[in-house]
C-alpha positions in Angstrom: -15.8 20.7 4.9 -17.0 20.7 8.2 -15.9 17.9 11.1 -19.5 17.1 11.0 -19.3 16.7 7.5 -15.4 14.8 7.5 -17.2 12.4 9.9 -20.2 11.8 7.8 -18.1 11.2 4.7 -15.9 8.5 7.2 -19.0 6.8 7.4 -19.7 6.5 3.6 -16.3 5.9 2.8 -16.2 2.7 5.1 -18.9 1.6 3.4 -18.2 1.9 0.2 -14.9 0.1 1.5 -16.5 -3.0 2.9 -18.5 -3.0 -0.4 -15.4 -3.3 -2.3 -15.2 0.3 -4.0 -12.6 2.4 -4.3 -12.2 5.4 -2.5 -10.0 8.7 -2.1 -8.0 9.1 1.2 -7.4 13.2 1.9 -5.1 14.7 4.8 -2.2 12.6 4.3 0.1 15.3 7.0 3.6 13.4 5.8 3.4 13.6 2.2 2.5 17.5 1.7 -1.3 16.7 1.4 -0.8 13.7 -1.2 -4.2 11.8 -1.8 -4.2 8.7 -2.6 -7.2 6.1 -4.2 -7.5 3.3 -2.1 -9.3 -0.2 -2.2 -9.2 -3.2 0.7 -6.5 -5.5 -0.8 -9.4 -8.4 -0.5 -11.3 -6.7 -2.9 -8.8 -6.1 -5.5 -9.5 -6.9 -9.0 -8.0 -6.1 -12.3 -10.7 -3.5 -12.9 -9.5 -1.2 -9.4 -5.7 -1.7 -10.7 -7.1 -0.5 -13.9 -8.6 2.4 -12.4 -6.0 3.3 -10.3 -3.2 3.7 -12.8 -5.4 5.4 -15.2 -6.9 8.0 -12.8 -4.5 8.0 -9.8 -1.6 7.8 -12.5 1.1 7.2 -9.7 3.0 4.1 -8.0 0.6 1.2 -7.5 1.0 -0.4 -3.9 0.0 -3.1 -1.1 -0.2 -1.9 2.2 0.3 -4.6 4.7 0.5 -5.0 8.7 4.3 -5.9 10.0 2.6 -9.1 10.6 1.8 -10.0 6.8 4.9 -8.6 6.2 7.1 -10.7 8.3 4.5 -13.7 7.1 5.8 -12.9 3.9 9.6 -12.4 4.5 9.5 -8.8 3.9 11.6 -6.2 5.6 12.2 -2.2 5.2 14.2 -1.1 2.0 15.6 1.5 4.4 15.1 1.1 8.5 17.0 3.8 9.3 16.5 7.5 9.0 18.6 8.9 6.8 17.5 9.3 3.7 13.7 8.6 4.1 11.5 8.9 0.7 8.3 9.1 3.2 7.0 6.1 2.4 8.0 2.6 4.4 8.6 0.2 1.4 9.8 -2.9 1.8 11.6 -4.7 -1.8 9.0 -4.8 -4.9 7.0 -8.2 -5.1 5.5 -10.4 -7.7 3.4 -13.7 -7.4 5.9 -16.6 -8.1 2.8 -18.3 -10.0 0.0 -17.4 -12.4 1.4 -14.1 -14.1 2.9 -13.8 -17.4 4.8 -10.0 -17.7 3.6 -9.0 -14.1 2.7 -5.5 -15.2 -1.0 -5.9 -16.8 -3.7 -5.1 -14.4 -4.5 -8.8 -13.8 -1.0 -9.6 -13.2 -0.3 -7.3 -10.6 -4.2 -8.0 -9.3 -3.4 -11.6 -9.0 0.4 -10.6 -7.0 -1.9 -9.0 -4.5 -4.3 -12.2 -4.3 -1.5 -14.2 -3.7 0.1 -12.2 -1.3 -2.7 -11.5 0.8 -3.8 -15.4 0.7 -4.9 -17.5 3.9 -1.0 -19.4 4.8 1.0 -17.1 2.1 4.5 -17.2 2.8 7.9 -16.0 1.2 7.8 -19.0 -1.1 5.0 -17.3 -3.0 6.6 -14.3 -4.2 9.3 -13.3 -6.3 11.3 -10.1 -6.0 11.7 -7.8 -8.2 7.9 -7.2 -9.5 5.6 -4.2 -10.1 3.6 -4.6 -7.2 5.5 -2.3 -4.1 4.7 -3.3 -0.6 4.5 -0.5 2.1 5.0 -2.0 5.9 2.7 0.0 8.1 3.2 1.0 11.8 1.8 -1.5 14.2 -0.3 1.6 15.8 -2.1 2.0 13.0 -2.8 5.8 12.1 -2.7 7.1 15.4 1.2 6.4 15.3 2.0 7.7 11.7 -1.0 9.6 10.4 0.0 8.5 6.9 -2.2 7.0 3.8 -0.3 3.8 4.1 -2.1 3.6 7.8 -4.7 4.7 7.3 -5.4 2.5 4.2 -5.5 -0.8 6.5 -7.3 1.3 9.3 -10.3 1.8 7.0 -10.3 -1.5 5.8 -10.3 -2.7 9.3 -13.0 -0.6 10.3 -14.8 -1.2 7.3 -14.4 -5.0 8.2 -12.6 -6.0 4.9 -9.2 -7.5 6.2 -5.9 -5.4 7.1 -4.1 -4.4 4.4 -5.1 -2.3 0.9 -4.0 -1.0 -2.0 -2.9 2.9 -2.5 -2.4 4.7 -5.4 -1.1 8.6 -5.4 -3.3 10.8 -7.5 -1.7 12.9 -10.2 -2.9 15.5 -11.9 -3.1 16.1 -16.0 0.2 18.0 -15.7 2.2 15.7 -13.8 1.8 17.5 -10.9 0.7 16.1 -7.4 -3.7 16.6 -7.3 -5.4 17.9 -4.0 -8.4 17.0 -3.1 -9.6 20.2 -4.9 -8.3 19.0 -7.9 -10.5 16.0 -8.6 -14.0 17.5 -8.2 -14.6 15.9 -11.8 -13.5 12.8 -11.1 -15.1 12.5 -7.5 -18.3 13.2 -9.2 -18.2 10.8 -12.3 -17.5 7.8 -10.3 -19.6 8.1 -7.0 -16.2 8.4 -5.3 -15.9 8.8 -1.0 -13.8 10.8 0.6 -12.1 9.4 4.0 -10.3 12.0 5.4 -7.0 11.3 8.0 -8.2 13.5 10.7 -11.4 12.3 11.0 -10.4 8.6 11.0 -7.8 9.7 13.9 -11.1 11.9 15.6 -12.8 8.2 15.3 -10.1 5.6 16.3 -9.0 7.6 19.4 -13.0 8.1 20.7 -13.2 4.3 20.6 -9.9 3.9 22.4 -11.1 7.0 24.9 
């Protein structure tokens, strides 16, 4: 696709974002071209959960600002270097109220809720849980150039709050899909594309 045409589907994919859809985030450079289905964590319901683990298949997870983070007492799993999975998680999370196993798709849409409520503190979650929290760089994608920043960049952008859920996309073999690989699935549900480079195209002309 052409940048013309990344830009274009930027622009549809933050709207479909501040409309509350899910959407597919492509050009992830630290994960080996990973994509990821994405939805602004204010718009979560148990119907995107749903979605997500049946068509993205992999780890369901919040993507929060080191602000909402430290609101909510969470730290790195691993600050250092050594050792890095890719991914900045902090220590799995479940709402300390209103959630029965944790693991249905309203369970873990109602730890997300909770977590990402007006004055939510550590006292509101429990740890361990089967939602997993990712702490983003404070620079947004234009310091890691990852889905996890580029997650809350959209929803910023889209105006729909900071943080979002993510959910790697799998493919029927187990292996790891590219974008090629969803074609079907991009069609049958209307889905955007937002692609990294053209976010980091837009967020560095408005800082230029």
């Amino acid at each position: 696709m052409s940048g013309a045409g990344l830009d274009a589907g930027l622009d549809g994919a933050l709207a479909a974002v501040a409309a509350g859809r899910i959407v597919v985030i492509s050009g992830d450079r630290l994960r080996g071209g990973d994509i990821d289905l994405m939805c602004a964590a204010r718009h979560v319901t148990p119907e995107a959960i749903n979605f997500m683990a049946t068509h993205g298949r992999g780890l369901i997870c919040l993507a929060v600002t080191p602000e909402r983070a430290d609101q909510l007492g969470l730290t790195l799993v691993n600050p250092g270097t050594a050792r890095q999975t890719g991914r900045p998680f902090a220590r799995s999370i479940e709402a300390g109220h209103g959630v029965s196993t944790g693991i249905s798709a309203a369970d873990r849409a109602h730890t997300v809720q909770v977590a990402m409520a007006d004055g939510a503190s550590a006292a509101d979650i429990h740890s361990p849980g089967h939602v997993f929290p990712l702490i983003g760089q404070s620079g947004g994608v234009l310091a890691r150039p990852a889905a996890c920043e580029a997650a809350i960049d959209l929803a910023r952008l889209a105006g729909a709050g900071d943080a979002a859920v993510i959910c790697s996309i799998m493919r029927d073999d187990g292996e790891m899909a590219r974008i090629d690989d969803i074609g079907d699935l991009i069609a049958a549900h209307d889905l955007a594309i937002a692609d990294i480079g053209a976010l980091i195209e837009r967020l560095e002309a408005r800082t230029a």
